[in-house]
Residue, then its C-alpha position, 0 to 999 in steps of 0.5 A: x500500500x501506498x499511505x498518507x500519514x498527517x501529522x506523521x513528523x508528531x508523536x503518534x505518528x510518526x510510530x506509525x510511520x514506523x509500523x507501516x514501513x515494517x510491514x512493508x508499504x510505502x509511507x508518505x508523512x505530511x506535517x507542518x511541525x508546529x508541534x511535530x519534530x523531524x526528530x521524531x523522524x530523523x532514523x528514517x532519512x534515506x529509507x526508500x520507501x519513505x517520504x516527508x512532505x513539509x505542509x500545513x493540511x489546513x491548505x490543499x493537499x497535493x500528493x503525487x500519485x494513488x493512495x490506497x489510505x489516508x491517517x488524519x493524525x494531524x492536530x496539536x493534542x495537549x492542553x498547553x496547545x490548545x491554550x497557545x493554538x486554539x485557531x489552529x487547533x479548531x482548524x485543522x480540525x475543520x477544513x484539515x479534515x475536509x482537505x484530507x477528507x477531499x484527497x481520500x474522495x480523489x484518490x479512492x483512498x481509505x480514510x482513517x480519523x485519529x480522534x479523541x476520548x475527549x469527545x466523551x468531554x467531562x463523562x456522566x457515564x463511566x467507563x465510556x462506551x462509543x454509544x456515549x454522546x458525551x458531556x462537553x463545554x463548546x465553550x470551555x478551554x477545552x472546547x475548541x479541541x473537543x469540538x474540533x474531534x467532535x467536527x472531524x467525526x461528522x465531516x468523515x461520517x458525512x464523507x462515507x454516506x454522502x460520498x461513499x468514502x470508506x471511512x474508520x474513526x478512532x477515538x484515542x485514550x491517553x496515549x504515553x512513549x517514547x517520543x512524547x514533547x518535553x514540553x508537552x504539559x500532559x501528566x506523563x511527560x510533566x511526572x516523569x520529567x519533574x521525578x528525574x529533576x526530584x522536583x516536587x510532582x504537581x497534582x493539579x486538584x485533590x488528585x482523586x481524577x482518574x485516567x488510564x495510560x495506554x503504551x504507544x506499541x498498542x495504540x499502534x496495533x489497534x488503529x493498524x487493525x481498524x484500518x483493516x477491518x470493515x468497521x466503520x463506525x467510531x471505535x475506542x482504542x485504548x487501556x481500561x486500567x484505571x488509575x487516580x492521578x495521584x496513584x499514577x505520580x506514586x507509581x512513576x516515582x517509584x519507577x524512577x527512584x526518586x525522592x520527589x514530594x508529591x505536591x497540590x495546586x488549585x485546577x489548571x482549567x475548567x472542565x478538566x475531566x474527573x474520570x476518563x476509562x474506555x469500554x473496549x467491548x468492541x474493539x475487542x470483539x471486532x478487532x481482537x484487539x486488547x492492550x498488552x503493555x502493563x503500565x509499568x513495563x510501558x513506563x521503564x521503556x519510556x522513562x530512560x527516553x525523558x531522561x536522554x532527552x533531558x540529559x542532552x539537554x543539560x538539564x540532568 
């Protein structure tokens, strides 16, 4: 096959990229690298079956040749992005995923949609089944990447009974590894980060919040399988493990052998969502697909990376 992968210089993607040339196709990574890094794809110059395209998706794609599929991976996807690129945030939700959507309609290419566990917003219903129309604040400091995943999901579904484009959706649960920015401001680069520092762990609130972890390696191997399969509609991909924020800063100072206190702060932001865990019924009976990483073997395969980025950096 011959494959797009937006946002492919990012985190997500560019594990992809990886997947997909070990398997033998031939991948085209399109990124416009606000918040991607060639870094994240430097290993792959001169590979033969490799191509990097430096664009913003916001604008008309190009793209010499067929396609057999599409993965629309482009999008910041932190809270500290959406505060700092809310536009672009809301953009390249919209008319990215029109023009990607666009490109899959001319090529005859099968489109896949990265999008989010966040649609679900602050969830009434726990854990969150795909038939859970979620609670979200269109207005809120999360709202304009919520509703931008929200607009990606009707757009494509528009573009596969309208069009008859064939199309899958992916919602995302936290997603941690190797490659993560530093700068991230999400809860596994900022724990692990501040553990090797022994700086002090900042829980934002009592702590009390849940989220469930996911290794890279088996986000991978589900959206791999998603876009194979027949399955059309929304699937959640991503590990019912459930852990309070407080027990995850627990964990990762024991994992690093650090000293750091734990410490609380007021709230970062509204709406900052108090539980967050997949159903993953169907991903399981339609994919066959199950986490396999434990949280702590997912962890001492990401920390030693945090700590050679840091010491590069001279900050260890």
């Amino acid at each position: 096959m011959r494959v797009l992968i937006t946002g492919g210089a990012g985190f997500l993607g560019s594990h992809l990229t990886d997947r997909f040339l070990s398997e033998g196709h031939d991948v085209i990574a399109m990124d416009n690298l606000i918040t991607g890094s060639t870094d994240n794809i430097a290993h792959l110059a001169g590979h033969p079956h490799f191509t990097f395209i430096k664009h913003d998706v916001t604008n008309y794609i190009y793209v010499d040749g067929p396609l057999d599929a599409i993965l629309h991976f482009a999008s910041p996807a932190s809270p500290i992005d959406y505060l700092e690129l809310p536009i672009q945030t809301l953009k390249v939700g919209a008319l990215g995923t029109h023009k990607a959507l666009g490109l899959a309609k001319d090529k005859g290419a099968r489109f896949l949609l990265a999008s989010t566990s966040e649609v679900y917003g602050d969830p009434q219903v726990h854990p969150q089944p795909e038939t859970y129309y979620g609670y979200v604040n269109p207005v809120g400091p999360r709202g304009v990447y919520d509703e931008a995943k929200r607009f990606a999901e009707a757009m494509t579904m528009a573009y596969h009974t309208y069009h008859g484009i064939d199309t899958r959706i992916v919602r995302i649960f936290n997603t941690y590894g190797p490659r993560m920015r530093l700068r991230d401001g999400r809860v596994v680069p900022n724990f692990i980060q501040q553990a090797l520092k022994h700086e002090p762990l900042t829980v934002y609130g009592d702590g009390s919040q849940t989220r469930s972890f996911q290794y890279v390696s088996d986000l991978v191997e589900g959206v791999y399988r998603l876009l194979f399969s027949e399955v059309v509609d929304p699937v959640n991909i991503g590990n019912p493990g459930e852990f309070t924020i407080r027990e995850f800063a627990e964990i990762v100072i024991a994992l690093t052998g650090s000293q750091s206190p734990i410490v609380n702060r007021d709230l970062r932001t509204r709406d900052d969502p108090q539980v967050r865990q997949p159903d993953i019924s169907r991903a399981r009976q339609l994919l066959g697909w199950e986490p396999q990483v434990p949280l702590a073997d997912g962890l001492a395969q990401t920390i030693p990376w945090f700590r050679e980025q840091l010491q590069r950096r001279g900050e260890l």
